[in-house]
Backbone as JSON Lines, residues from 0, in Angstrom:
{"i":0,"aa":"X","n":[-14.7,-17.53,-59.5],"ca":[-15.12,-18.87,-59.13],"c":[-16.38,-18.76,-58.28]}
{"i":1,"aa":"X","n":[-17.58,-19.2,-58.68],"ca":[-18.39,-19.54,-57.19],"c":[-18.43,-20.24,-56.19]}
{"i":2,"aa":"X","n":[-18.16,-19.28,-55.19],"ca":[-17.91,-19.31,-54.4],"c":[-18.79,-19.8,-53.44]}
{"i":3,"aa":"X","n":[-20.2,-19.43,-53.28],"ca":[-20.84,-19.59,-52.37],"c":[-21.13,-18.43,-51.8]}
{"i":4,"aa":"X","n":[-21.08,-17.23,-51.67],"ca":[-20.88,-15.99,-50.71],"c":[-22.59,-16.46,-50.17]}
{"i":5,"aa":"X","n":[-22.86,-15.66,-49.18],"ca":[-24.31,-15.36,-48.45],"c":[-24.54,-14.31,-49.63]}
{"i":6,"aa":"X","n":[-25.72,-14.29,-50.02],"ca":[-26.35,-13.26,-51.0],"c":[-27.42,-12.35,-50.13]}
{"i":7,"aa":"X","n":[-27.6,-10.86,-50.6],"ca":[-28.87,-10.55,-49.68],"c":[-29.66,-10.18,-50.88]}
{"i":8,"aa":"X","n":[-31.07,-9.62,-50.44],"ca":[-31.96,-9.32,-51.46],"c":[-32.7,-10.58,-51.95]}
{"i":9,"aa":"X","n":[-33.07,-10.7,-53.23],"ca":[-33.82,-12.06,-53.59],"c":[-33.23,-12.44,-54.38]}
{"i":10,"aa":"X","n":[-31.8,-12.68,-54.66],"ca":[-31.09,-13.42,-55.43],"c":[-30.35,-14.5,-54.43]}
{"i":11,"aa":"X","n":[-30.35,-15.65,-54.81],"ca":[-29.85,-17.1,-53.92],"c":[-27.97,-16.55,-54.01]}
{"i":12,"aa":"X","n":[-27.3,-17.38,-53.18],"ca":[-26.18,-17.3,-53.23],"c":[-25.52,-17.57,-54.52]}
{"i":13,"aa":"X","n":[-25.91,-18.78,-55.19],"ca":[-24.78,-19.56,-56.24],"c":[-25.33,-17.99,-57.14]}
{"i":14,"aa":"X","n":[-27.12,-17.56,-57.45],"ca":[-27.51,-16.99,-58.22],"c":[-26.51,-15.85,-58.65]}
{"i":15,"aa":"X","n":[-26.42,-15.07,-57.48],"ca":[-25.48,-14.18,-57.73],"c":[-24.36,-14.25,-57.96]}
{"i":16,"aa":"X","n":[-23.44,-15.22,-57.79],"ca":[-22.27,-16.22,-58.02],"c":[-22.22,-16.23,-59.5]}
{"i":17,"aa":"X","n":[-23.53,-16.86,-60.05],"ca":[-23.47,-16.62,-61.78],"c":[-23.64,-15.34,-62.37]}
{"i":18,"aa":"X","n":[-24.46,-14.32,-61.35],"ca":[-24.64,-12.86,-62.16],"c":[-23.06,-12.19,-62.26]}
{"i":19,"aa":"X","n":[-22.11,-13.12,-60.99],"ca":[-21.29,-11.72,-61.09],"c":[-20.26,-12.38,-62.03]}
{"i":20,"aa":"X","n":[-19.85,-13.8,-62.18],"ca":[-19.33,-14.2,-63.13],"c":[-19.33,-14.36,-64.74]}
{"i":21,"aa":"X","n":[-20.45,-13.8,-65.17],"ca":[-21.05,-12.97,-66.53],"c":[-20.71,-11.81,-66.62]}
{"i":22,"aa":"X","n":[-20.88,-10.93,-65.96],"ca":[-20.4,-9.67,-65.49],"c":[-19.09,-9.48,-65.95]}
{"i":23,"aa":"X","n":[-18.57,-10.38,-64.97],"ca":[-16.87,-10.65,-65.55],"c":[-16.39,-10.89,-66.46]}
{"i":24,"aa":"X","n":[-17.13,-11.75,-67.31],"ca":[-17.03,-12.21,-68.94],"c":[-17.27,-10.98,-69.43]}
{"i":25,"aa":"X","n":[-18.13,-9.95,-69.23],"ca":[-18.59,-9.59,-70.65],"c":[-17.64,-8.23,-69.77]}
{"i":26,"aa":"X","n":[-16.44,-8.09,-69.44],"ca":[-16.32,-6.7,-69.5],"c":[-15.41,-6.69,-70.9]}
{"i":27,"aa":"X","n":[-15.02,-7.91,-71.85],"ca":[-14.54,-7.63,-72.88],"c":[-15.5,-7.65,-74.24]}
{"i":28,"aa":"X","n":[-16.21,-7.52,-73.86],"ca":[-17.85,-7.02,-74.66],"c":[-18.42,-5.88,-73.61]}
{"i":29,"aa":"X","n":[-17.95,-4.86,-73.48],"ca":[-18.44,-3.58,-72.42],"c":[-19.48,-2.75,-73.75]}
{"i":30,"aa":"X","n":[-18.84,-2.74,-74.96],"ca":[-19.22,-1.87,-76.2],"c":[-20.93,-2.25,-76.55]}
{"i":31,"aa":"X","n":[-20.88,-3.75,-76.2],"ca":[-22.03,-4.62,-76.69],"c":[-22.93,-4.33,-75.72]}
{"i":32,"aa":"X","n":[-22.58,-4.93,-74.37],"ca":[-23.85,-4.97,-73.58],"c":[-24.06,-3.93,-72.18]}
{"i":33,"aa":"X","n":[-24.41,-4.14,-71.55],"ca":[-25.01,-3.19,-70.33],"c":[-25.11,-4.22,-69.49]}
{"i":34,"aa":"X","n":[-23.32,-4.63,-68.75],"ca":[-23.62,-5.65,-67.5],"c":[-23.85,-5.24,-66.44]}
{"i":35,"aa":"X","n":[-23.94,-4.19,-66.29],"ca":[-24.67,-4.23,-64.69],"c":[-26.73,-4.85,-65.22]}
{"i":36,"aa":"X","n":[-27.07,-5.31,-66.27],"ca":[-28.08,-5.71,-66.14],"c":[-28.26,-6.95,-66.58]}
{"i":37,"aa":"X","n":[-28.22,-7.83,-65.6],"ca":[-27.61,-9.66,-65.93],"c":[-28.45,-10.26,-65.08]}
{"i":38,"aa":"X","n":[-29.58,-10.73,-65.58],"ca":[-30.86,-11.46,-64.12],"c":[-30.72,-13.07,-64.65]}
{"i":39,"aa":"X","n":[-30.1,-13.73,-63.9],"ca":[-29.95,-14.83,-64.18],"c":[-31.26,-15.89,-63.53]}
{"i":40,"aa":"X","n":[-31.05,-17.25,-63.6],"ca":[-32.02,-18.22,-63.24],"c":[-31.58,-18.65,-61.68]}
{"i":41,"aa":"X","n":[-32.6,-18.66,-61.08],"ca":[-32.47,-19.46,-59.22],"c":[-31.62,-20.5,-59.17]}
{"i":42,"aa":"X","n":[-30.82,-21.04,-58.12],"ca":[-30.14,-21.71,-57.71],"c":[-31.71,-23.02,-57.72]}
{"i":43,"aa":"X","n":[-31.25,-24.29,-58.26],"ca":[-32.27,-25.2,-57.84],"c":[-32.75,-26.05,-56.68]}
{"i":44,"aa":"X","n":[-33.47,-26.19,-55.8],"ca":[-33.79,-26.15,-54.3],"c":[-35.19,-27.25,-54.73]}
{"i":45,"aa":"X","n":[-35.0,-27.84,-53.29],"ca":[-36.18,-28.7,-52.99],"c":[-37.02,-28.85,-51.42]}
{"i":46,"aa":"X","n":[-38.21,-28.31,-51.65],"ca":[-38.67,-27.69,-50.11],"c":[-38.18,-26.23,-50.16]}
{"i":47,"aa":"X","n":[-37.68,-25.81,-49.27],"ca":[-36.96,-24.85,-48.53],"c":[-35.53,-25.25,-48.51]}
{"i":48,"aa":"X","n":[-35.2,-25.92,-49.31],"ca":[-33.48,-26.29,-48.99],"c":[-32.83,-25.96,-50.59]}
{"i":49,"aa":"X","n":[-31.65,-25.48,-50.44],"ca":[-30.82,-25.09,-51.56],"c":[-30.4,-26.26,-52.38]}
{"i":50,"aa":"X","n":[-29.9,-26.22,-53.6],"ca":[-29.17,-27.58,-54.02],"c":[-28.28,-27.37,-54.85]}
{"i":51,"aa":"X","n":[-27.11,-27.2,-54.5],"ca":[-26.33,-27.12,-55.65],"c":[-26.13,-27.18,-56.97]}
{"i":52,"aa":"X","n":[-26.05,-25.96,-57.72],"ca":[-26.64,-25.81,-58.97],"c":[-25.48,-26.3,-59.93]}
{"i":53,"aa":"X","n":[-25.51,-26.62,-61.35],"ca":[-24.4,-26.87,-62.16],"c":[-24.35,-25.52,-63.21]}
{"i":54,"aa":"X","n":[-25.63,-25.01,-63.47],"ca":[-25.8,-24.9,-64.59],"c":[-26.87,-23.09,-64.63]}
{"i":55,"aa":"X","n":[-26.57,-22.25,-65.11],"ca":[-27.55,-21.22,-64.87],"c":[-27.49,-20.82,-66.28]}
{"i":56,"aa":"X","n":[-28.77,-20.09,-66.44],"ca":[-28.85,-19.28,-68.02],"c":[-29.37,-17.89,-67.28]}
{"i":57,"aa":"X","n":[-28.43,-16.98,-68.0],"ca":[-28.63,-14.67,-67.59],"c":[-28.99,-14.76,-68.66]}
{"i":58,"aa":"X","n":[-29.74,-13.78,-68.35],"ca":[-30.22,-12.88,-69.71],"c":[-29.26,-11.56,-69.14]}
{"i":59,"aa":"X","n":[-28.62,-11.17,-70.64],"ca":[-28.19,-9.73,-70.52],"c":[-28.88,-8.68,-71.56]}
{"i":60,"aa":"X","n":[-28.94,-7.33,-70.84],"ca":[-29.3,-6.41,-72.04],"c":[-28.36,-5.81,-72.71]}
{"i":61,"aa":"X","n":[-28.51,-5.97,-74.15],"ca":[-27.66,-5.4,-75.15],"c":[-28.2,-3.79,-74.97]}
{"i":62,"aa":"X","n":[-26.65,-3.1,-75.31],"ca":[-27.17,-1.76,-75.63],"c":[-27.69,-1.51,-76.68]}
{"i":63,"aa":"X","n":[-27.83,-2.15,-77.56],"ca":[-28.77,-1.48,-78.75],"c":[-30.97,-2.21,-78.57]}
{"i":64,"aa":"X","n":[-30.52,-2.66,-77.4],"ca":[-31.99,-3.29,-76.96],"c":[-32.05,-5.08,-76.97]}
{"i":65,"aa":"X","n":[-32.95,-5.14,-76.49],"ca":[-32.97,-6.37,-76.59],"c":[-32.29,-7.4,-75.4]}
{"i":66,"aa":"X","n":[-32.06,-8.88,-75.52],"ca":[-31.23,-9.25,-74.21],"c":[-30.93,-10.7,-75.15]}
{"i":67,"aa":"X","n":[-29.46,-10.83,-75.03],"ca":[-28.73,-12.37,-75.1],"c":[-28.82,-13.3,-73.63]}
{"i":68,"aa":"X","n":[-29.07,-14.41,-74.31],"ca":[-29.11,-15.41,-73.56],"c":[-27.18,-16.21,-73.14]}
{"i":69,"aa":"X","n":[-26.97,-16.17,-71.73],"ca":[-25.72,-16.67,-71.63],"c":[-25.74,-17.83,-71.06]}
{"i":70,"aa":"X","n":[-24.6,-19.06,-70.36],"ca":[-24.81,-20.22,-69.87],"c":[-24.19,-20.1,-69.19]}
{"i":71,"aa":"X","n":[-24.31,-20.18,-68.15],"ca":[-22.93,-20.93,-66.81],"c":[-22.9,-21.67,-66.92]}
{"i":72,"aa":"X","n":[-21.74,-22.54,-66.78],"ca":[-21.66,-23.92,-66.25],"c":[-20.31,-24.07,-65.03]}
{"i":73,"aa":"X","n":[-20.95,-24.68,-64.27],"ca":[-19.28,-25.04,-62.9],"c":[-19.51,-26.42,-63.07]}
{"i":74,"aa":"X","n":[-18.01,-26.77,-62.88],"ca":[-17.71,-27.78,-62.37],"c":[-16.32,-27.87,-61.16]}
{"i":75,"aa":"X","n":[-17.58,-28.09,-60.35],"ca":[-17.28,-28.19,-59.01],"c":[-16.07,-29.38,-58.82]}
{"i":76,"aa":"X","n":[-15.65,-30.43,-59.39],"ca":[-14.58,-30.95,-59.8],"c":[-13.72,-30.62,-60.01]}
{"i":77,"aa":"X","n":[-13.4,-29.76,-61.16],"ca":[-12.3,-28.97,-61.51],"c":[-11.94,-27.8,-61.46]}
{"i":78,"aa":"X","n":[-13.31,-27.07,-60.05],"ca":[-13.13,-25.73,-60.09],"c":[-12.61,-24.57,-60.57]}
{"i":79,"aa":"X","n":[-13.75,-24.69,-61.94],"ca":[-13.63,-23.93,-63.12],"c":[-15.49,-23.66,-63.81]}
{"i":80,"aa":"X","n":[-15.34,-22.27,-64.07],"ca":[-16.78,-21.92,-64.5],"c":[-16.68,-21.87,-65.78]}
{"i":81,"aa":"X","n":[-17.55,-21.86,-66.47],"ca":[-17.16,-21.3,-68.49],"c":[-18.64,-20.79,-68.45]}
{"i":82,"aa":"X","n":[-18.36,-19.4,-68.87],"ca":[-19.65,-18.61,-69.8],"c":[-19.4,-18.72,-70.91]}
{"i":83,"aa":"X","n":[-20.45,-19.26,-71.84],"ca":[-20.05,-18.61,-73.05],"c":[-22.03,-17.96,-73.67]}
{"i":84,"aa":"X","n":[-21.72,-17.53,-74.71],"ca":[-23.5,-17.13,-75.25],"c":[-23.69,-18.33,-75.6]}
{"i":85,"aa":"X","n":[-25.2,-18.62,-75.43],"ca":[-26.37,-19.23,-75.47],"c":[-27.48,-18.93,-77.12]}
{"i":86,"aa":"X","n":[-27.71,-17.96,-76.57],"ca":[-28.39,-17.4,-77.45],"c":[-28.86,-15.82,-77.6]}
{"i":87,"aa":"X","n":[-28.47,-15.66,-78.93],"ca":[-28.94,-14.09,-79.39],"c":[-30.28,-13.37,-79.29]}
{"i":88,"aa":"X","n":[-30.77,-12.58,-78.8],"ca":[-32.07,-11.93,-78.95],"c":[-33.17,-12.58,-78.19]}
{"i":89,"aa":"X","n":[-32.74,-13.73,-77.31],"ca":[-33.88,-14.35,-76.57],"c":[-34.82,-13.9,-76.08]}
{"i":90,"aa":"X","n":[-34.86,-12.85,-75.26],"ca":[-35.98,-12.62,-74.53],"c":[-34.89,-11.55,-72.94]}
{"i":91,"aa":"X","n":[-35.82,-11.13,-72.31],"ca":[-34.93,-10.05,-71.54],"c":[-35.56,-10.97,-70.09]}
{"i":92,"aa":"X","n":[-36.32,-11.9,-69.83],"ca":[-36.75,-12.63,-68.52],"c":[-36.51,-13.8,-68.73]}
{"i":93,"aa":"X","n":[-35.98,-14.48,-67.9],"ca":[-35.3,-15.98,-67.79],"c":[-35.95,-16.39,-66.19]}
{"i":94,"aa":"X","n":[-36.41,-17.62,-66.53],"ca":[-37.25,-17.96,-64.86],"c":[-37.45,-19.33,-65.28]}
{"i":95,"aa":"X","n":[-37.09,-20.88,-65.03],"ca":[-37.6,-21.92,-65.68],"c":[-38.11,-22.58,-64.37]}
């Protein structure tokens, strides 16, 4: 669940919240991809202030090359996340 933790480094809190909850998804795709490498999209912020995100897209790298596109979504309502894939072969950098 994201949680919120304090994040260090240059990943935002929720950010890493979605890296590690992909992570989690794909350890039943371990064969497919290489999750310790999951760079997801920034938490969305206005100024200097955080804003609660709904929604993130990771890129992961496949072991045979390349990187799938995944989705977070929370809902903070029913405190419940769902990954599922996005898209195949997208691109290995995600930044919108």
């Amino acid at each position: 669940m994201l949680a919120g933790l304090t994040g260090c480094g240059t990943e935002d809190a929720q950010q890493q919240d979605a890296r590690e909850e992909v992570q989690k998804h794909l350890r039943t795709f371990e064969h497919d991809y290489l999750a310790d490498e999951v760079n997801c999209t920034d938490a969305a912020s206005t100024w200097f202030r955080e804003v609660e995100t709904d929604e993130f897209t990771c890129a992961v790298r496949r072991r045979g090359g390349g990187c799938d596109w995944f989705e977070v979504v929370v809902d903070r309502e029913r405190l419940t996340v769902d990954v599922r894939l996005s898209e195949r072969d997208a691109g290995c950098t995600v930044g919108f």
